[in-house]
N, CA, C and O atoms as CSV, one atom per row, in Angstrom:
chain,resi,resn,atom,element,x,y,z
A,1,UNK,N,N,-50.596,-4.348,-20.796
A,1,UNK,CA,C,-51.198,-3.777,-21.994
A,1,UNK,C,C,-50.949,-4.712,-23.177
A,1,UNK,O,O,-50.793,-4.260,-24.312
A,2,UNK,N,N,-50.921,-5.779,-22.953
A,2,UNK,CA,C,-50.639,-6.828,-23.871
A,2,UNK,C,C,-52.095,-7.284,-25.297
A,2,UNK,O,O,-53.235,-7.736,-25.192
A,3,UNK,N,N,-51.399,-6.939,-26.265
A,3,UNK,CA,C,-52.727,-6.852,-27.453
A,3,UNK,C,C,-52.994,-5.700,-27.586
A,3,UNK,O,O,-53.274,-5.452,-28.759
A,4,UNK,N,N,-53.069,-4.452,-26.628
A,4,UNK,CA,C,-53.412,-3.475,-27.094
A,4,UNK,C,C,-52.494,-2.429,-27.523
A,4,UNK,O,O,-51.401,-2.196,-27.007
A,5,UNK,N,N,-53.282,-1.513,-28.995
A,5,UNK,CA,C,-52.798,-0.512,-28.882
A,5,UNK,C,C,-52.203,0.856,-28.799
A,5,UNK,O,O,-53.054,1.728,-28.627
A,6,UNK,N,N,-51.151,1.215,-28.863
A,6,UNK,CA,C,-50.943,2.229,-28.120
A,6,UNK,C,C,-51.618,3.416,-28.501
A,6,UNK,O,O,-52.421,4.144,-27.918
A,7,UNK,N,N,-50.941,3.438,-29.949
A,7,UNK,CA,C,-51.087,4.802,-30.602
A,7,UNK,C,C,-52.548,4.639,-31.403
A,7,UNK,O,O,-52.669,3.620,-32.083
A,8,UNK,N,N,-53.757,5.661,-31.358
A,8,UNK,CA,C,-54.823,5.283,-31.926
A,8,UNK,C,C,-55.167,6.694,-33.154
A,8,UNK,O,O,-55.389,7.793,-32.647
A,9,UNK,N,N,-55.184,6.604,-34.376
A,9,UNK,CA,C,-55.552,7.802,-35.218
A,9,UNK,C,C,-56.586,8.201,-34.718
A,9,UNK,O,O,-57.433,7.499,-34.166
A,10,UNK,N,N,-56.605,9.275,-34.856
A,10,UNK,CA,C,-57.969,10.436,-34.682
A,10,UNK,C,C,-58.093,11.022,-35.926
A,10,UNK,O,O,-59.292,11.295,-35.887
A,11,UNK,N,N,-57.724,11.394,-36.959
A,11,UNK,CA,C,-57.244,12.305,-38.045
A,11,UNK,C,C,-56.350,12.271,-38.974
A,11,UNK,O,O,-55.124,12.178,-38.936
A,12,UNK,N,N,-57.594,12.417,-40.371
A,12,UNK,CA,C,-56.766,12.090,-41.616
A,12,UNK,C,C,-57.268,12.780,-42.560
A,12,UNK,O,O,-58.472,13.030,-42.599
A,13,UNK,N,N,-56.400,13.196,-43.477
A,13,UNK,CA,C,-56.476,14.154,-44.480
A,13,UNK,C,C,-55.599,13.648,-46.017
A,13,UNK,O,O,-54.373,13.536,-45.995
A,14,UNK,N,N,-56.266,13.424,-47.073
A,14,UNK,CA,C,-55.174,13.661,-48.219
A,14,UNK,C,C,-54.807,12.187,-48.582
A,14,UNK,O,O,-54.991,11.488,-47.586
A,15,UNK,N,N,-54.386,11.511,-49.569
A,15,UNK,CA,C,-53.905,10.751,-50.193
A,15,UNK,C,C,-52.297,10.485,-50.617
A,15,UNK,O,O,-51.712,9.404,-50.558
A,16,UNK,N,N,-51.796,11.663,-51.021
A,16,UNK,CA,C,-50.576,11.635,-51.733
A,16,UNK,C,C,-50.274,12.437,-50.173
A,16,UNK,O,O,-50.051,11.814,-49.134
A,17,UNK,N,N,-50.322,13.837,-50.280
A,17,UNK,CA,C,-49.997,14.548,-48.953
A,17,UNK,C,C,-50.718,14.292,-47.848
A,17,UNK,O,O,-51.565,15.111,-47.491
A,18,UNK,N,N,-50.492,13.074,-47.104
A,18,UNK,CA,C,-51.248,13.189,-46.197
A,18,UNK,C,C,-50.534,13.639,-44.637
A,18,UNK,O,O,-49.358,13.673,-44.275
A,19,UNK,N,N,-51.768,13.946,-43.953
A,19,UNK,CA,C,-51.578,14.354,-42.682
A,19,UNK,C,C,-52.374,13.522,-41.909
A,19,UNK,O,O,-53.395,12.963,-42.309
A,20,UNK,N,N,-51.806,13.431,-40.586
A,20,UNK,CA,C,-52.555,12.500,-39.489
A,20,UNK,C,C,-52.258,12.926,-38.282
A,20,UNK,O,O,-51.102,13.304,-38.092
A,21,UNK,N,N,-53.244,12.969,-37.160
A,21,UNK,CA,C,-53.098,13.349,-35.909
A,21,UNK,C,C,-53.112,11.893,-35.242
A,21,UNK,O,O,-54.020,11.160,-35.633
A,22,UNK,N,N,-51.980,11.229,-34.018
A,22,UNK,CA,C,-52.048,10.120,-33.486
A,22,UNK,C,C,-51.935,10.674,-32.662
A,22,UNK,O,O,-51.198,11.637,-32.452
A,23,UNK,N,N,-53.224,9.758,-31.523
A,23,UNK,CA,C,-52.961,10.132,-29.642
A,23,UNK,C,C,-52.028,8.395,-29.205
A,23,UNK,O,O,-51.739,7.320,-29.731
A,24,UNK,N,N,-51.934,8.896,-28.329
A,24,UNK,CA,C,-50.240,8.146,-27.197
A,24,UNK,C,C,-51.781,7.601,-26.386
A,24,UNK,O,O,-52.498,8.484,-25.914
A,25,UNK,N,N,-52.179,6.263,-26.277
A,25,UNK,CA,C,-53.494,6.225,-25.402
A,25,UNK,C,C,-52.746,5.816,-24.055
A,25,UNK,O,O,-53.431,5.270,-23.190
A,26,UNK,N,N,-51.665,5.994,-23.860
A,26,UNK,CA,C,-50.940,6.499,-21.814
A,26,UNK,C,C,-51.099,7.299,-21.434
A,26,UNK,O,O,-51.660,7.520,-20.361
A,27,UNK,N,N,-50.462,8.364,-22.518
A,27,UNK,CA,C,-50.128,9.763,-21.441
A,27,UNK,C,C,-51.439,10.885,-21.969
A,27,UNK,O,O,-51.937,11.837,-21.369
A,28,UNK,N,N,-51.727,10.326,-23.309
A,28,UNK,CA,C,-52.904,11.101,-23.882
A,28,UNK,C,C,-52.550,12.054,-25.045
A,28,UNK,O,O,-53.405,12.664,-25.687
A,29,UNK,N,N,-51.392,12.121,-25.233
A,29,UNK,CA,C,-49.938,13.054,-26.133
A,29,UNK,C,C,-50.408,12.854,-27.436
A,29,UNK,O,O,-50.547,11.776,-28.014
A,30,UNK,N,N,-50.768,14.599,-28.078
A,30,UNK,CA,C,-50.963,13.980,-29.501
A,30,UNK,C,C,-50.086,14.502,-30.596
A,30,UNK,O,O,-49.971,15.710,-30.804
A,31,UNK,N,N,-49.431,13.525,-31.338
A,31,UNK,CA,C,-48.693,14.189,-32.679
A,31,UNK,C,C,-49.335,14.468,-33.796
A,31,UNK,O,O,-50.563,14.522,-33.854
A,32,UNK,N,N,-48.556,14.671,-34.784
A,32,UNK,CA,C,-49.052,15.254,-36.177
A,32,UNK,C,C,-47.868,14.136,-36.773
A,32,UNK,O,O,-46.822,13.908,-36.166
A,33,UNK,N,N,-48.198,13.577,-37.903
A,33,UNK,CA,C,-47.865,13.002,-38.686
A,33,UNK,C,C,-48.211,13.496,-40.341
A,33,UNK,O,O,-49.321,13.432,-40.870
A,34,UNK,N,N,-46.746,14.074,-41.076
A,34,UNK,CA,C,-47.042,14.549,-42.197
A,34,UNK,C,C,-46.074,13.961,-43.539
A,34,UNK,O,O,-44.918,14.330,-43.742
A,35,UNK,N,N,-46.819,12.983,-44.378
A,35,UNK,CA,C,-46.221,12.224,-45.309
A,35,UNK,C,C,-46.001,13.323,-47.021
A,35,UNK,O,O,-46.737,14.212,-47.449
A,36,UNK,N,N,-45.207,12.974,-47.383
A,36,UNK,CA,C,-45.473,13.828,-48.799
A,36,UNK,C,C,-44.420,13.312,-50.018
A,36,UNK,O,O,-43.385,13.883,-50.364
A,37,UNK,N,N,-44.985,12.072,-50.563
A,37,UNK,CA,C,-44.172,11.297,-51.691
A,37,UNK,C,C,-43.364,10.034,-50.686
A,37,UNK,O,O,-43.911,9.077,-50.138
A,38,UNK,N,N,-41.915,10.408,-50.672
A,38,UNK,CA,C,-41.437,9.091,-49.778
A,38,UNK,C,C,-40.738,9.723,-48.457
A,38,UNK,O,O,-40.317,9.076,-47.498
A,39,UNK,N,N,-40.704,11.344,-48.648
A,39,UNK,CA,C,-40.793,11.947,-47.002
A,39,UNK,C,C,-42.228,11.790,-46.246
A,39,UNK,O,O,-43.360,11.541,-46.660
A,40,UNK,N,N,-41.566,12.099,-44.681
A,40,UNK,CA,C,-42.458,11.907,-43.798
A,40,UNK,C,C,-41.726,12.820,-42.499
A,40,UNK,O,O,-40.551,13.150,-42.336
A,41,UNK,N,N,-42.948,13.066,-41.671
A,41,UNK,CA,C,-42.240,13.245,-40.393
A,41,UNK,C,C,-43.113,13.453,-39.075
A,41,UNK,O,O,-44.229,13.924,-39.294
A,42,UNK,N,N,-42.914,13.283,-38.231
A,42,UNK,CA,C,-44.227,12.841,-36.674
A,42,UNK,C,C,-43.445,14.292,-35.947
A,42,UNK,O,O,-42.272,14.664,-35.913
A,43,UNK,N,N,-44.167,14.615,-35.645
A,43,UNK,CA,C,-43.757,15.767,-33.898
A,43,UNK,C,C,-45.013,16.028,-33.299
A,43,UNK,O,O,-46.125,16.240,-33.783
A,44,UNK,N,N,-44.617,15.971,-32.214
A,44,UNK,CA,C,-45.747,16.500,-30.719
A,44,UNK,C,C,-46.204,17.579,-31.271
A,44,UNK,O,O,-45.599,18.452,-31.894
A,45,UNK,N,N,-48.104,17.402,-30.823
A,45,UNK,CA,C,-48.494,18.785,-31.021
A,45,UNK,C,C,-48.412,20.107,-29.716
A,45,UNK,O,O,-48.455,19.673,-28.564
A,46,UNK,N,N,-48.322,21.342,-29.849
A,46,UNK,CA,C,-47.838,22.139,-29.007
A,46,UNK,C,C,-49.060,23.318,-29.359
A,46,UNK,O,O,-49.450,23.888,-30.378
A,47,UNK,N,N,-49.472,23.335,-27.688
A,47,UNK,CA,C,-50.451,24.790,-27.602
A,47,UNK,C,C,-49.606,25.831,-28.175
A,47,UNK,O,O,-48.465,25.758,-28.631
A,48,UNK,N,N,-50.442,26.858,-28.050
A,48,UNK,CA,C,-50.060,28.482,-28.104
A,48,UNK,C,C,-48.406,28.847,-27.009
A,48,UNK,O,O,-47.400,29.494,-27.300
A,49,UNK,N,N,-48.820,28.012,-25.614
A,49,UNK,CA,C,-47.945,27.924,-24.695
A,49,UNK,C,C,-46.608,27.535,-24.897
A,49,UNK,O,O,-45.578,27.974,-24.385
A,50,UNK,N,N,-46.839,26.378,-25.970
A,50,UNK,CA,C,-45.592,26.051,-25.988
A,50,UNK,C,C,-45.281,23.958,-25.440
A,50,UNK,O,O,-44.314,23.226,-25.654
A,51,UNK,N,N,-46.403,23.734,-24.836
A,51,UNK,CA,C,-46.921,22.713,-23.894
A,51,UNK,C,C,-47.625,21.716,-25.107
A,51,UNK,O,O,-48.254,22.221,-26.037
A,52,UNK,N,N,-47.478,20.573,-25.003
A,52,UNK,CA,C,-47.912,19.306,-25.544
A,52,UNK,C,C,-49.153,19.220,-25.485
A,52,UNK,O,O,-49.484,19.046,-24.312
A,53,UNK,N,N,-50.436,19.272,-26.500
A,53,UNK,CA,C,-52.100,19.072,-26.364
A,53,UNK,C,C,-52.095,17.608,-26.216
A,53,UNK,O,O,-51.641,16.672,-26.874
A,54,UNK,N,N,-52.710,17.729,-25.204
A,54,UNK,CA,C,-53.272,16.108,-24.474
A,54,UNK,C,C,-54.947,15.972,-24.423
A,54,UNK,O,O,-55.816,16.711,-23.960
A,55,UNK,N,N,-54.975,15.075,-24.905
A,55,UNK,CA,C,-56.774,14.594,-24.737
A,55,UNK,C,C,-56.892,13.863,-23.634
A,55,UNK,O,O,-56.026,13.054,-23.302
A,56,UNK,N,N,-57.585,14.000,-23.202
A,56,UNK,CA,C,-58.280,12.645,-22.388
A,56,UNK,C,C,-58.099,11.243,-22.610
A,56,UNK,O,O,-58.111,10.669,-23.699
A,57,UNK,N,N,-57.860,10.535,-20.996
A,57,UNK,CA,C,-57.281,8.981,-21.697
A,57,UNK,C,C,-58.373,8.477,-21.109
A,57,UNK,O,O,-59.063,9.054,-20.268
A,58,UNK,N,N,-58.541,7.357,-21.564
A,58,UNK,CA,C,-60.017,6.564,-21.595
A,58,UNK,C,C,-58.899,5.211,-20.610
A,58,UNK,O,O,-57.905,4.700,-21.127
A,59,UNK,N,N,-59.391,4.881,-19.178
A,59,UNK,CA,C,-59.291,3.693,-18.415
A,59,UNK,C,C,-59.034,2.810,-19.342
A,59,UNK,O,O,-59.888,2.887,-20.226
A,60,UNK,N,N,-58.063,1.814,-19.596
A,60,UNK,CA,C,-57.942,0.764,-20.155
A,60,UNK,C,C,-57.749,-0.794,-19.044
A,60,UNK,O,O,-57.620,-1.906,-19.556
């Protein structure tokens, strides 16, 4: 996987507060990324279940 990569945005919101959804393009794993002044913080997103939302991974 050399050159490519990993993590690809899907989703963005906001300027000062922003929010961002990044997919994992391995396992397909998507986080939330939420900035606000000079905090920040990333966590896995989680169904209703409780379980990690995964998209579809595209063959690389």
């Amino acid at each position: 996987m050399t050159g490519d990569k990993r993590f690809k945005k899907v989703y963005s919101q906001g300027t000062v507060n922003v929010t961002e959804i990044w997919v994992d393009q391995d396992t397909g794993v998507n986080y939330i990324f939420h900035a606000s002044g000079y905090a920040g913080g990333l966590t896995p997103m989680l169904d209703r279940d409780g379980k990690p939302v995964i998209s579809p991974v595209e063959n690389r």
